[in-house]
Every structure is written in structure tokens, then in C-alpha cells.
N, C-alpha and C positions, 0 to 999 in steps of 0.2 A: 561432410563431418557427421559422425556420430552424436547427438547431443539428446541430453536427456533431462527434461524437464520436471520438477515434482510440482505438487500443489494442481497436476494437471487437469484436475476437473471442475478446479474453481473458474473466476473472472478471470485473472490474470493468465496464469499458465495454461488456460484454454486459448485465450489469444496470443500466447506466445508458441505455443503448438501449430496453430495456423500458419501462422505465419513464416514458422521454420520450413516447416513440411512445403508450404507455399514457393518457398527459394530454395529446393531441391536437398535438403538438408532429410537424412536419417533417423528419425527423430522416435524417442518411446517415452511417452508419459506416465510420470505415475500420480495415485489418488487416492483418497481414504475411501471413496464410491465405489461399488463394485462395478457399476460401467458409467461414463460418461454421456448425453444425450448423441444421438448422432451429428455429425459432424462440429462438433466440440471441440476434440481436438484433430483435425483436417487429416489425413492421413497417416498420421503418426500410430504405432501399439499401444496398447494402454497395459498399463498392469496395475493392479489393486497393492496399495503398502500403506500402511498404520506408521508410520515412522516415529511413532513416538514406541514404539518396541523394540526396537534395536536399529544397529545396521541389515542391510538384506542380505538373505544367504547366498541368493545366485544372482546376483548384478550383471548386467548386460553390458557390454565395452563399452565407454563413455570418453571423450575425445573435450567433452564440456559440461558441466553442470547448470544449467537453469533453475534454480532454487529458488521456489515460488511460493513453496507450501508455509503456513501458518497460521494459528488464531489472529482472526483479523476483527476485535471486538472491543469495545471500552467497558466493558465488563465482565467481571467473571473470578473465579478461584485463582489467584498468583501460581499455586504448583500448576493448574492447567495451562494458563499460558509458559509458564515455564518447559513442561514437560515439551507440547510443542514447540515453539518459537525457539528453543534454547538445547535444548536435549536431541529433539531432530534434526536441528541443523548440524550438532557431532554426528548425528547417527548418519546423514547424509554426504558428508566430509569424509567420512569412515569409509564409507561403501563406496565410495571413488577418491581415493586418495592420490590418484596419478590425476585424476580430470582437471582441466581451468575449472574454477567454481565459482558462479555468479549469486552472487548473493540479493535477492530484493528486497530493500531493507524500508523505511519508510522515514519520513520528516518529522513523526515522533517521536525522534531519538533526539532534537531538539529542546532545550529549555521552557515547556508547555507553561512557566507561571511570569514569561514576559513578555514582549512582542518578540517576532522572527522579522526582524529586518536584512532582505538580502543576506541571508546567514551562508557565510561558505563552511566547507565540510567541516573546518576545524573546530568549529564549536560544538563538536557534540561529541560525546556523548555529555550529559547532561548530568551534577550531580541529585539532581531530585527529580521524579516522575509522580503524575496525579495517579497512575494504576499502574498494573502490572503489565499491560502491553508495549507501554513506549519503554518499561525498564528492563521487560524482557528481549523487544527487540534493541537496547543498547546492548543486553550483555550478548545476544545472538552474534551481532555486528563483533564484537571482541573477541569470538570464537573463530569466526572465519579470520581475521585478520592476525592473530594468532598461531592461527591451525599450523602452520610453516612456513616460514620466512619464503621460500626458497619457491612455493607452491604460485601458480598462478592465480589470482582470487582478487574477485571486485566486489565492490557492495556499491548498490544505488539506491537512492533518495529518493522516491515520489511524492508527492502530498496530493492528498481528496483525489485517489484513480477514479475517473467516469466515463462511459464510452458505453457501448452497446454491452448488455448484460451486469451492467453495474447493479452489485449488489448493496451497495453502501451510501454515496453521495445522494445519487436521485433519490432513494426512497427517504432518506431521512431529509432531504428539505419535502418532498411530495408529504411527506408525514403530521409537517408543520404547518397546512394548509388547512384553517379554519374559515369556511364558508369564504369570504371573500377576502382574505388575510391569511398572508403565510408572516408567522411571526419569530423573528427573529433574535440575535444580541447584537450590542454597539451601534452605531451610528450608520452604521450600511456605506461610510466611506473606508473603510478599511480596505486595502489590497490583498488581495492572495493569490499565490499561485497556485494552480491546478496543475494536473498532469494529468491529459489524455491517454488513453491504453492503447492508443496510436505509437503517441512517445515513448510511452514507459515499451512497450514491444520494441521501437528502433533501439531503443539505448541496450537494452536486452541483448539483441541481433551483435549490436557494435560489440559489446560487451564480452560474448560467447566467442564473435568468429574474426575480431578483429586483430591486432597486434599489441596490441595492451595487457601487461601482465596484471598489474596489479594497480588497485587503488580505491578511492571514494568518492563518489557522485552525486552529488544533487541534480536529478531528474524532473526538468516541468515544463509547461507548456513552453513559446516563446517569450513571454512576458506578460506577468501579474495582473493582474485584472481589478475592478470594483466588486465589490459583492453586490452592490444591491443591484449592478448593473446584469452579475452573472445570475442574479435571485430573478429578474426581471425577463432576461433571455428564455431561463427554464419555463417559466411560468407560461412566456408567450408559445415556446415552439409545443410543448406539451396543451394548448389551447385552455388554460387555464384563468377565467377571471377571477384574478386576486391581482392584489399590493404587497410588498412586504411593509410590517409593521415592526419596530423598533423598539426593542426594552434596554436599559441602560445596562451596562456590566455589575455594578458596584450592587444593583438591586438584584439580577438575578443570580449571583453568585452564591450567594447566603443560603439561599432558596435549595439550588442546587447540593449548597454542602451537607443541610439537613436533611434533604434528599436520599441520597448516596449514604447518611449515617443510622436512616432507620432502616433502609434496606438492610444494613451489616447487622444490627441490630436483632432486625425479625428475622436474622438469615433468609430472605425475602428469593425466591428460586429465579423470579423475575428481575429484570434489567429495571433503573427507575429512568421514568422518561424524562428525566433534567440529568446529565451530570457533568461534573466541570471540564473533563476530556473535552465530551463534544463541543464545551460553550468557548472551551480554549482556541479553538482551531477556527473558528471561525469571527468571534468576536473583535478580535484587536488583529493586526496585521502580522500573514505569514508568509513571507517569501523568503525565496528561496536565491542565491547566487548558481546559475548553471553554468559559467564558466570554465569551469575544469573539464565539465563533458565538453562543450562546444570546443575547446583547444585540445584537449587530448584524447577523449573519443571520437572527435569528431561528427559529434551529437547535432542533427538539425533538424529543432523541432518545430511542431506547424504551432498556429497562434488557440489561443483556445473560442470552442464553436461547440454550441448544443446543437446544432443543427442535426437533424434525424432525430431528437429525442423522443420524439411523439411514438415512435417504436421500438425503443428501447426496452 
């Protein structure tokens, strides 16, 4: 198959490049970089695209879409993430309008101001978002599922991607780590599901070359974990002496909102390092029902392991 991946020089869509090219697959990436590091994305082409400028002029035959690319941030200007997250996914739909098209969508198109218990796809999209990434990617999601009835097109669900080259999970609990305390929100018995870039690649792979035309997926590990047990694994495999330490939700929410209101305030060019996003997604419990992949993608994912994070 022909399949062409965006977002290709980020996390994700570098390991879904791999991975294609890895199982004899045709594969050409694209990227807002002008090159990728080597072997980034495994033997696939790369080409350079801005997609938030248009469709491409000269698009290369595509047989599948791997739609990887977007602002992946809890902060920022709403038109930016719009622009990307929402505008490039038409512009990407546009520039292959015969292709299957795999949308990666994320588990913040869920209801971020209550817990996520075992939530299956049909609860989301959500009528309220704490920013503009989880509203941009609901409305991204309504674009591809949208685009034509008649189109092949999937959107999948990850939560917290981490695997080798994570740019997001690891560094922000590493971040949290004050001399011998990494500090945290809620109780540390919360469950979450993760989703390794192991998985979110298989479900990927299913997803592009499998027999499945159309649908929505929650993508995660095999099943939901402790945080403070997963806060505890990180710590040890990266050789880390600390604890996590525990702040209640109800205290630092406040914290956070005033946070986030003097940033807007000073139009502050910087991110603040509390905001309710991040304190959502980990504080109270998010998981996920993977069910509809495991029966009809035929989804089979490994359990979740930090193991190697020490070189990550």
C-alpha cells in the first residue's frame, strides 16, 4: 500500500513511519521540519508541508491517510490551535479525497471537568473544554467524520502517548521533581489509562490497512493502571530518588485558575506552570472503554511498562 503519513516528524508519526516502512509498506511522510533526524522516519520520503496553508499542490497517490499532524499543547492562541488541529485536517482530507483517512484524535475530546470512567466513544464530544486543544480537537474529529458519508475514515482515541521520544508525559512528570518529591494532584489512587506509542502505532497499522471502513476508537494500553504506582515505576526505571507527594484537587484548582487568568491578563508569551488541563487529566480518574477496537479492529494491546525509560 501506498500510505502517507503527516505530522511525520513529530513523536507519533515518526513511529508510525517506522513502523509502516518496517512491514513493507510505500510509505511518504510529511512535516512542518525541513528534514527529519535520521532514521526518524525509517525508510519512508519525507516532504516538507505547512498544512495549515492549504491543501498540497502536488500530492503523491495515497491508498491511506495517517493523520498525525497537530498542536499538541494546553496552551496557546484558540485561532492557532484551530488553524492547525481543524483547518489542516480539511486541508489534509482535501489533498486526498479518494484516501481511507485515519484520523489521531486524542481522549481530550472527553468531558475534562468530571472523571472519565471507562468512557466509550459515545460520550464525546463534550459540550465544554478547559482550552482550545481538546475543543479544537472535538471539532477536528466532526470534520473527518463529516467529510463524506461514503469516505472511509477512522478517528482514534489515545490518552498520555509515552514510549521512546516522548515529548509530553515523561518530561512533564520529570519536570515535577523537586529534590526528593515529585509532586503531584489527588490521592495517587486514581486509575488512568495510558497508551503506549507501541499501541497507538498498532491501532494505526489496523486502522490504515485493515478492512474497517469507518468509525471511533478509544486507543490504550491493556488496562488502566494506579498513578502513583505509574509515578513510582517512572521514577525508579529513570533512577530517580524521590516520592510522589500529594496535593488535594479542591486546593490546587483555585491556584491553577488564577494562574491561567493572569497569564491572559499580561498576555504573558509563556505557558504558566499550573493549568487546569494538565491537573484534569491526571488528578481524578481517566479511563478509557477499548472495546470497540479490541472487537472490531481487532486491537491487541500490550499492558503498560516504562521499562527502557532510562533512555528515552
Amino acid at each position: 500500500m501506498r500510505i502517507v503519513v503527516t505530522g511525520a516528524s513529530g513523536f507519533v508519526g515518526g513511529a508510525v513511519c517506522r513502523a509502516l516502512t518496517g512491514a513493507g509498506h510505500d510509505v511518504v511522510g510529511f512535516g512542518r521540519r525541513p528534514a527529519p533526524p535520521s532514521g526518524h522516519v525509517g525508510t519512508a520520503a519525507y516532504r516538507q508541508w505547512d498544512l495549515t496553508g492549504g491543501p498540497l499542490a502536488d500530492p503523491p497517490q495515497a491508498d491511506a491517510v495517517v493523520h498525525c499532524a497537530g498542536t499538541v499543547t494546553d496552551w496557546g492562541p484558540r485561532r492557532e490551535f484551530f488553524a492547525v488541529n481543524v483547518d489542516g485536517t480539511r486541508h489534509a482530507l482535501a489533498t486526498w479525497p479518494e484516501a481511507r483517512f485515519v484520523h489521531v484524535s486524542t481522549a481530550s475530546v472527553y468531558d475534562p471537568r468530571r472523571p472519565t470512567v471507562l468512557a466509550a466513544e459515545d460520550q464525546a464530544p463534550a459540550g465544554r473544554y478547559l482550552n482550545a486543544y481538546g475543543e479544537s480537537k472535538a471539532a477536528a474529529e466532526r470534520v473527518v467524520v463529516d467529510a463524506a458519508p461514503d469516505r472511509p475514515a477512522i478517528v482514534l482515541r489515545p490518552h498520555a502517548v509515552y514510549g521512546p521520544g516522548d515529548t509530553t508525559l515523561l518530561p512533564r512528570v520529570l519536570a515535577a521533581v523537586r529534590g526528593t518529591r515529585l509532586t503531584a494532584v489527588g490521592d495517587g489512587r486514581q486509575l488512568i489509562s495510558l497508551t503506549s506509542v507501541g499501541n497507538l502505532v498498532q491501532a494505526c497499522m489496523l486502522a490504515a490497512c485493515g478492512p474497517v471502513r469507518r468509525g471511533v476508537f478509544n486507543v490504550a494500553d491493556a488496562a488502566p493502571v494506579v498513578l502513583d504506582d505509574a509515578l513510582r515505576a517512572i521514577l525508579a526505571e529513570r533512577g530517580i530518588a524521590a516520592r510522589p507527594v500529594y496535593l488535594p484537587l479542591a486546593a490546587v484548582w483555585p491556584v491553577a485558575t488564577a494562574a491561567e487568568g493572569l497569564h491572559r491578563l499580561f498576555r504573558s508569551a509563556s505557558p504558566p506552570r499550573l493549568t487546569r488541563y494538565a491537573i484534569s487529566h491526571l488528578a481524578v480518574e481517566r479511563t478509557l472503554d477499548i472495546t470497540a477496537a479490541r472487537r472490531t479492529l481487532g486491537y491487541r494491546p500490550d499492558p503498560t511498562s516504562f521499562a527502557g525509560a532510562a533512555d528515552w
